[in-house]
Phi, psi and omega in degrees: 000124168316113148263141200284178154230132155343302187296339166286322193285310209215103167297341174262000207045049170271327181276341137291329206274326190274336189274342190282306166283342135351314198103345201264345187278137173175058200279351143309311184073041178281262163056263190278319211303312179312286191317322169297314190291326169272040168058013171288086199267128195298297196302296192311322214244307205241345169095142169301317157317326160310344174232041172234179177273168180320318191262323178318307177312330207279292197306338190279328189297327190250015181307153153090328183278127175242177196025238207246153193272144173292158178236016167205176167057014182232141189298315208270342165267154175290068160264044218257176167272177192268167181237170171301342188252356151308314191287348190257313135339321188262330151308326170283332180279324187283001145294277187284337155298008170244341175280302173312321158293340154298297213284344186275327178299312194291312177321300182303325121356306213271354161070032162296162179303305182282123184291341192289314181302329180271309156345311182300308193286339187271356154273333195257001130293339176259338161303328175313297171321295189306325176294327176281340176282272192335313199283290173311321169312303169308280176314338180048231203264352172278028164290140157284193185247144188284164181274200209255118182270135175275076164349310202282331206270307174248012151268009146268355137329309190256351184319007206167162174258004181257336161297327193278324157343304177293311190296306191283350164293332168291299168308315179267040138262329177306314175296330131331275162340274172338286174309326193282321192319287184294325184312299183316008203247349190235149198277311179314098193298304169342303170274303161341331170277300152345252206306340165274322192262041119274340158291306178293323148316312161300334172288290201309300156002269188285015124330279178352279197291323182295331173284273220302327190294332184277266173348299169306336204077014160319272158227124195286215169078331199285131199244104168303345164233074212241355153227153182286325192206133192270179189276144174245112176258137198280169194302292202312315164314296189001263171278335167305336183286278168335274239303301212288350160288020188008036181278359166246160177229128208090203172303134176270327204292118119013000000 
């Protein structure tokens, strides 16, 4: 049997760093050892999983379990009401899907030559669109407002068609990364549905855009699969990532 090691599962260290502050990161056993010594027995307080690692736990929870999983009547699905930092979540996300759908309207708009590139943007303005619709609906009137696009900033984006390629080859992995980054964090199943069947659409994307960037011969080095397991980026990379295409003007953060 292959063993993975953390640093294989998650390379940027993000998924430590949320699990460390969590309490669930504790690759030392500084941690459990305190919790021994002060006679604090994992199975009496926290259930044994809690003081096992991410993957023991999981194998210990489903040893044994057989047929189809449930959707009701069970404590570990979400069904709570939404909360602020759900609303704050749905909002970040409902941010950058408004950038993304400007920046997919406008491409589709500029009539490029190559029909596969102009396909590309009038599909991925109208997947955008539907996301910024999905999104709102769900957030209802605690939706933002999109923020303010620097026009100038993405219209040298789009001058050509190999630039915006490239550019939209860049872009929809951040967007992926953000969503796998925040999903683990909302309480709501409603918005937990949102947001997974846009996340996995922010995949197909960026696939999308990396085969024509590859394909075309724009640049071949461009890789449509490039990893067994993606990146989870926290709200600050983020926006720190976005902020620096200055393709907004003012504040990006929701």
């Amino acid at each position: 049997m292959t063993n993975f090691r953390i640093e294989d599962l998650d390379p940027s260290g993000d998924v430590r760093q949320s699990a460390d502050d969590a309490g669930a990161w504790d690759p030392s056993g500084t941690r459990r050892n305190l919790l021994r010594q002060a006679g604090i027995g994992g199975a009496a307080v926290f259930g044994v999983s809690a003081l096992l690692s991410p993957l023991d736990a999981f194998a210990s929870a489903t040893a044994g379990q057989r047929g189809a999983y449930s959707t009701s009547g069970s404590r570990s699905i979400r069904r709570g009401k939404a909360n602020a930092n759900d609303v704050k979540i749905g909002n970040y996300a409902l941010t950058l899907e408004y950038l993304e759908a400007a920046f997919y309207a406008a491409a589709d708009k500029a009539g490029y030559a190559d029909a596969d590139i102009a396909a590309a943007a009038k599909t991925l303005a109208a997947h955008e669109a539907a996301h910024v619709a999905a999104l709102k609906k769900v957030l209802g009137s605690a939706a933002v407002k999109p923020p303010t696009v620097n026009l100038d900033t993405v219209g040298k984006l789009l001058a050509d068609q190999n630039t915006f390629i490239k550019t939209a080859a860049s872009i929809e992995p951040v967007g992926t990364a953000a969503y796998a980054g925040a999903g683990p964090y909302i309480n709501n199943l409603a918005i937990v549905k949102a947001a997974l069947s846009i996340h996995s659409v922010e995949a197909n994307h960026a696939a999308y855009t990396a085969a024509l960037v590859k394909f075309k011969g724009i640049d071949t080095s461009a890789d449509p699969i490039p990893n067994a397991f993606n990146p989870a980026f926290s709200f600050n990379k983020t926006i720190k990532t976005v902020s620096g295409l200055n393709i907004v003007k003012g504040d990006l953060q929701p």
